[in-house]
N, CA, C, O and CB atoms as a CASP TS submission, in Angstrom:
PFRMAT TS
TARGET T0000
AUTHOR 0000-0000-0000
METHOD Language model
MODEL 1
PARENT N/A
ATOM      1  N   UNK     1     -29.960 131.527  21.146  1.00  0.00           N
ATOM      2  CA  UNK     1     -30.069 130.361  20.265  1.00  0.00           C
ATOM      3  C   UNK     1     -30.409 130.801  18.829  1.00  0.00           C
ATOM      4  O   UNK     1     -29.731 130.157  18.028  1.00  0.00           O
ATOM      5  CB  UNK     1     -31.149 129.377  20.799  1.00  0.00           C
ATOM      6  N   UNK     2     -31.542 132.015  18.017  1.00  0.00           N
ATOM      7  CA  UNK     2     -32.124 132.285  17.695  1.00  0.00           C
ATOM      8  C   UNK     2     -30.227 132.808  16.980  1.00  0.00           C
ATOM      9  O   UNK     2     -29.615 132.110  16.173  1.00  0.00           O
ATOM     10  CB  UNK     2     -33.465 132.754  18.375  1.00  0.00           C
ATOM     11  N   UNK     3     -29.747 134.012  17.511  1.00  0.00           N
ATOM     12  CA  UNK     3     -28.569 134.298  16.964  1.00  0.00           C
ATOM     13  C   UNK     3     -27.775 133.583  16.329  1.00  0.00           C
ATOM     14  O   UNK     3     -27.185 133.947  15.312  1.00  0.00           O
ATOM     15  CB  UNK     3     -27.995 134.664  17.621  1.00  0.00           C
ATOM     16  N   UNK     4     -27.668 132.368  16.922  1.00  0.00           N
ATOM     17  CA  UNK     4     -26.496 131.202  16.800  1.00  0.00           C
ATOM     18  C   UNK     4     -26.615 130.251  15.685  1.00  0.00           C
ATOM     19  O   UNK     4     -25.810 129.495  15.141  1.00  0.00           O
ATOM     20  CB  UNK     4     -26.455 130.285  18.064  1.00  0.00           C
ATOM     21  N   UNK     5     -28.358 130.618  15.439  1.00  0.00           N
ATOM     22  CA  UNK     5     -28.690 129.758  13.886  1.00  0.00           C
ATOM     23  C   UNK     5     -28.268 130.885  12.796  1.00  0.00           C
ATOM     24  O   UNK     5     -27.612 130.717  11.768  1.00  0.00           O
ATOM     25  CB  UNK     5     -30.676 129.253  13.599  1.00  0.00           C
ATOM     26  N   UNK     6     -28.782 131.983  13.269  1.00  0.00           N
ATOM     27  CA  UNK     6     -28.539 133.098  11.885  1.00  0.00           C
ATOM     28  C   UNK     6     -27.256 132.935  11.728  1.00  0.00           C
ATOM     29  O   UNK     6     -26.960 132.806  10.540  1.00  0.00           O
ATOM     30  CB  UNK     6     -28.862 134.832  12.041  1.00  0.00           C
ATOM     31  N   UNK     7     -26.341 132.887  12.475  1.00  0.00           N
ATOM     32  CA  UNK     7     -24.517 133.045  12.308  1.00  0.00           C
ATOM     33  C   UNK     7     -24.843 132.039  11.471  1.00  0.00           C
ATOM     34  O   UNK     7     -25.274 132.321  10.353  1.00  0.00           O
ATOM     35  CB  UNK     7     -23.129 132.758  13.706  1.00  0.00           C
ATOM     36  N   UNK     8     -24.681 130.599  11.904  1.00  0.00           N
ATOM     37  CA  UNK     8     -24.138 129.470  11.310  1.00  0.00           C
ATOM     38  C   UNK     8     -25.370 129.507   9.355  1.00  0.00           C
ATOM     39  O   UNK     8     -25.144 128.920   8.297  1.00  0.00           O
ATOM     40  CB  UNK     8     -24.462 127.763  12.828  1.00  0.00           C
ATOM     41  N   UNK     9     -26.120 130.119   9.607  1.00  0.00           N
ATOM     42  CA  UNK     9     -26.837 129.960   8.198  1.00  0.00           C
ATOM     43  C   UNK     9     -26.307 131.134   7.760  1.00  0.00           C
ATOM     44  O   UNK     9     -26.129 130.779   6.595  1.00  0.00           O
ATOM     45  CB  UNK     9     -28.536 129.853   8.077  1.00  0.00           C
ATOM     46  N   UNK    10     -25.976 132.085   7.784  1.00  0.00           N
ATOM     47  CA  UNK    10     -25.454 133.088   7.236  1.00  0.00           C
ATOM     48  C   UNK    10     -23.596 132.552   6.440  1.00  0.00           C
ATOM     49  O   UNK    10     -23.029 132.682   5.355  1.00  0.00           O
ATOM     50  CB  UNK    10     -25.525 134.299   8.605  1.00  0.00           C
ATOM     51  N   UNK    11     -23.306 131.988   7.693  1.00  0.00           N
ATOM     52  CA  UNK    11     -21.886 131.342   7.180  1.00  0.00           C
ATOM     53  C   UNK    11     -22.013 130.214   5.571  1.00  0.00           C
ATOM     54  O   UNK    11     -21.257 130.010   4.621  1.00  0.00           O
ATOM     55  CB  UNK    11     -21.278 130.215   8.739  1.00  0.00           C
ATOM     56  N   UNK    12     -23.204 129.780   5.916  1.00  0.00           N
ATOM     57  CA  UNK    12     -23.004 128.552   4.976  1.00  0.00           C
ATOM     58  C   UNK    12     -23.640 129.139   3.690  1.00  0.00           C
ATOM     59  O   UNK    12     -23.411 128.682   2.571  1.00  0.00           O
ATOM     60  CB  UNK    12     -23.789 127.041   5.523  1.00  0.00           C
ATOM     61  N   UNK    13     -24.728 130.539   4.027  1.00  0.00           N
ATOM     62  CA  UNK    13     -24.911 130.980   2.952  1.00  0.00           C
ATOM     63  C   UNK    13     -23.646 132.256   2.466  1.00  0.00           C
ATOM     64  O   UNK    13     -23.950 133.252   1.811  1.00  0.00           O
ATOM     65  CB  UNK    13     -26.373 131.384   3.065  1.00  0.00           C
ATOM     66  N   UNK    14     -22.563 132.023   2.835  1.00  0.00           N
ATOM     67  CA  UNK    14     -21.437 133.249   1.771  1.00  0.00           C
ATOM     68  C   UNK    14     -20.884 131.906   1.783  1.00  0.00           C
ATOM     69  O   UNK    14     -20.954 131.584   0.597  1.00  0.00           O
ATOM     70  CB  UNK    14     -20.273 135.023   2.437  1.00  0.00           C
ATOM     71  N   UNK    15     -20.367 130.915   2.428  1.00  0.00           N
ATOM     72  CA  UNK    15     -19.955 129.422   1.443  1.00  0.00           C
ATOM     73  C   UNK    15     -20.407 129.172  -0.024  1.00  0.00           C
ATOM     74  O   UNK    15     -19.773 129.110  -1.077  1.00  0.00           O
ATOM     75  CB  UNK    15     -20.609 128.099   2.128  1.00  0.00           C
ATOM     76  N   UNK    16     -21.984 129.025   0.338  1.00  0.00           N
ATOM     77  CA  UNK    16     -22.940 128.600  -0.944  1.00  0.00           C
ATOM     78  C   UNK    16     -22.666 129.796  -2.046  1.00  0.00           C
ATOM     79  O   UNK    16     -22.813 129.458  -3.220  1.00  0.00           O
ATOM     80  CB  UNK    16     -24.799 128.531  -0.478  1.00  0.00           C
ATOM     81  N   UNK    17     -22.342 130.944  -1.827  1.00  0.00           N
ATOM     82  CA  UNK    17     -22.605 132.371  -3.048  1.00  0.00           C
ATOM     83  C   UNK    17     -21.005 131.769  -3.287  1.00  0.00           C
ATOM     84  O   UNK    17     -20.703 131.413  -4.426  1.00  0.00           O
ATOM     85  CB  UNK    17     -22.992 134.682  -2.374  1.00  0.00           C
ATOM     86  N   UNK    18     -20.184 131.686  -2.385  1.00  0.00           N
ATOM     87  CA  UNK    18     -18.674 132.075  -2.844  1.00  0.00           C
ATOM     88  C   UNK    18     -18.680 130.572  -3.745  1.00  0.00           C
ATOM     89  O   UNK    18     -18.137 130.534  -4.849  1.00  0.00           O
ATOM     90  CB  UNK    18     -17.206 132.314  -1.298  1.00  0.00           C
ATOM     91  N   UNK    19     -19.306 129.437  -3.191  1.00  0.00           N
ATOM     92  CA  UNK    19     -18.823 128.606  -4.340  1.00  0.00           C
ATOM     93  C   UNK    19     -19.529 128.635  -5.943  1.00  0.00           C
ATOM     94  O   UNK    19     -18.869 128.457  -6.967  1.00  0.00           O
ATOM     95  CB  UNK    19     -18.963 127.195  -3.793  1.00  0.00           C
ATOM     96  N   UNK    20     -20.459 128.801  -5.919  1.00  0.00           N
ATOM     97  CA  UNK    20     -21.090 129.442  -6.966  1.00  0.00           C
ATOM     98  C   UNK    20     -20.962 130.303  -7.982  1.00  0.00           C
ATOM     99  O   UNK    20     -21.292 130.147  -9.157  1.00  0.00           O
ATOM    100  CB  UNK    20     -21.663 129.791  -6.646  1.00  0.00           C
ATOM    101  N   UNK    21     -20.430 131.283  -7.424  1.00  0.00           N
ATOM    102  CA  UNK    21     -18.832 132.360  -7.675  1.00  0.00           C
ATOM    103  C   UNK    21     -17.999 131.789  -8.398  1.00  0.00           C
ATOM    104  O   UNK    21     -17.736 131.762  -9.600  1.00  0.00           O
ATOM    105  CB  UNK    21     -17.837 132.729  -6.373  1.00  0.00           C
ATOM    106  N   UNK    22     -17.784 131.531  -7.875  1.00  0.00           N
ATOM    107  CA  UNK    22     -16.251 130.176  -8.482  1.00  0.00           C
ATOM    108  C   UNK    22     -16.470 129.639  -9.592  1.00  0.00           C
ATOM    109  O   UNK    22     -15.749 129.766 -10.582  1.00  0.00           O
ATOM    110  CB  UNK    22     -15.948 128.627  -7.575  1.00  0.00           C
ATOM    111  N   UNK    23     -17.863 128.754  -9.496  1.00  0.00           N
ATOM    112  CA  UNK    23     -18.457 127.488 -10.403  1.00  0.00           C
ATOM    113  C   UNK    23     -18.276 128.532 -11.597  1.00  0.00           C
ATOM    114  O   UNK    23     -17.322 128.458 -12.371  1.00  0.00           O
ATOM    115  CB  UNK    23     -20.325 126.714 -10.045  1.00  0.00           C
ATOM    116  N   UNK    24     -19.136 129.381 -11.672  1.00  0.00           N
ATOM    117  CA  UNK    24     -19.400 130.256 -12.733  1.00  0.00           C
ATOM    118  C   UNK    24     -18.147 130.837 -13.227  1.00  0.00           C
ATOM    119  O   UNK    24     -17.708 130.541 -14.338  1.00  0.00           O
ATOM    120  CB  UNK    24     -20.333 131.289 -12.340  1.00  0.00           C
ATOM    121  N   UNK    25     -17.601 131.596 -12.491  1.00  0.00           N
ATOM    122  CA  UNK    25     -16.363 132.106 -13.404  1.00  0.00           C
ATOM    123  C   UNK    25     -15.767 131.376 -14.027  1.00  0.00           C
ATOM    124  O   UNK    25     -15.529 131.444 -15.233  1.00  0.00           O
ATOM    125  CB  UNK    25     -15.407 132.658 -12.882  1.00  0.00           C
ATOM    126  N   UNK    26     -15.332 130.283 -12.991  1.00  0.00           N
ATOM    127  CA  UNK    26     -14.836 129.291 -13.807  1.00  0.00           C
ATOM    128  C   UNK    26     -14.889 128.868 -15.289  1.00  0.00           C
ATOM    129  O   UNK    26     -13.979 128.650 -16.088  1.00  0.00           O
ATOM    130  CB  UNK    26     -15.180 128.503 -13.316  1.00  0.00           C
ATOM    131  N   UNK    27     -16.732 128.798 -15.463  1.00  0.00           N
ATOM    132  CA  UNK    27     -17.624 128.106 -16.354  1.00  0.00           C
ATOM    133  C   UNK    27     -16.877 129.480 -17.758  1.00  0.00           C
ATOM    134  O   UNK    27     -16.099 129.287 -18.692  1.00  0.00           O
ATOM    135  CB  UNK    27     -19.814 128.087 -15.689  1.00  0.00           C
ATOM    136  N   UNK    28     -17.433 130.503 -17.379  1.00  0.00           N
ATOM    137  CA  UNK    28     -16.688 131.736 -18.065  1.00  0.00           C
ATOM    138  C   UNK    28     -15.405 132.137 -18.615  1.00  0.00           C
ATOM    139  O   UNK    28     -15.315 132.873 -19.598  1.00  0.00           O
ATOM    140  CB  UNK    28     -16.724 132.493 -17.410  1.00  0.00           C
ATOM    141  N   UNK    29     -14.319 131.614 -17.929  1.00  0.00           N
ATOM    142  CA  UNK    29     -13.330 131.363 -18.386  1.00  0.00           C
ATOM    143  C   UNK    29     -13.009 130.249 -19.370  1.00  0.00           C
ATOM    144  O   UNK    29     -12.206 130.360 -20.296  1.00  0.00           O
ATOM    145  CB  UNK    29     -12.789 131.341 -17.518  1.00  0.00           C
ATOM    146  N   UNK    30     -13.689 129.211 -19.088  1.00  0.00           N
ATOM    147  CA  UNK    30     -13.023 127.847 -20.166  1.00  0.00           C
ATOM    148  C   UNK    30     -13.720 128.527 -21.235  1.00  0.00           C
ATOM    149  O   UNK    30     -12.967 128.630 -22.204  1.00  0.00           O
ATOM    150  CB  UNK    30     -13.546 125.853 -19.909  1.00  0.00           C
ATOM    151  N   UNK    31     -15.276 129.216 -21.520  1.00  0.00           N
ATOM    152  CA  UNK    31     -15.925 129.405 -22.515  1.00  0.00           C
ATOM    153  C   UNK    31     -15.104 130.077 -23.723  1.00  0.00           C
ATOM    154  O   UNK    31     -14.797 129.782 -24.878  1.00  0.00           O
ATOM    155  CB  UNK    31     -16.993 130.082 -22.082  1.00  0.00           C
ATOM    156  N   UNK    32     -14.864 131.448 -22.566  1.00  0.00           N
ATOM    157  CA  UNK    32     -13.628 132.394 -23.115  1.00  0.00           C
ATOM    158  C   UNK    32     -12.051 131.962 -23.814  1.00  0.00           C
ATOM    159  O   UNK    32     -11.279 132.605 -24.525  1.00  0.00           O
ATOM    160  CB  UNK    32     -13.255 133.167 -21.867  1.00  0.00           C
ATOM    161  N   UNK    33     -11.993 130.590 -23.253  1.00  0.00           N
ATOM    162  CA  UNK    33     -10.791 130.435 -23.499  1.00  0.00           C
ATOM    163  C   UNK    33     -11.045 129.276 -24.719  1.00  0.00           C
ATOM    164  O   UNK    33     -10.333 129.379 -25.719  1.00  0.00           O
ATOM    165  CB  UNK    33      -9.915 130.082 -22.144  1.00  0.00           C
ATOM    166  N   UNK    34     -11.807 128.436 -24.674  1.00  0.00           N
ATOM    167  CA  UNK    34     -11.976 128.177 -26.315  1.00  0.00           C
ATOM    168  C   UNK    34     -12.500 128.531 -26.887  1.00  0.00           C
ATOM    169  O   UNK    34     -12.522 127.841 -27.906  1.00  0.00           O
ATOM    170  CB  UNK    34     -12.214 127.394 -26.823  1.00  0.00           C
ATOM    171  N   UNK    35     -13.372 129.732 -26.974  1.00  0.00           N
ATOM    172  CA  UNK    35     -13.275 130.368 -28.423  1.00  0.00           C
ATOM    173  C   UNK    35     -12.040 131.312 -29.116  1.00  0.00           C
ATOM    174  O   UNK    35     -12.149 131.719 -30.273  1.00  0.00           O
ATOM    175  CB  UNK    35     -14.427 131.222 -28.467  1.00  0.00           C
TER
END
């Protein structure tokens, strides 16, 4: 049981980094791209 939480919180935490990831570059690119 103890395993089966770490999987599923481990999953949702490289969800949470990868979207974050994203947010930011993202954020980095528009910056980059109007100046």
């Amino acid at each position: 049981m103890a395993k089966m939480f770490i999987s599923k919180f481990g999953g949702s935490l490289i969800a949470i980094s990868l979207y974050c990831f994203f947010k930011i570059s993202r954020e980095v690119y528009n910056q980059g791209k109007s100046e």
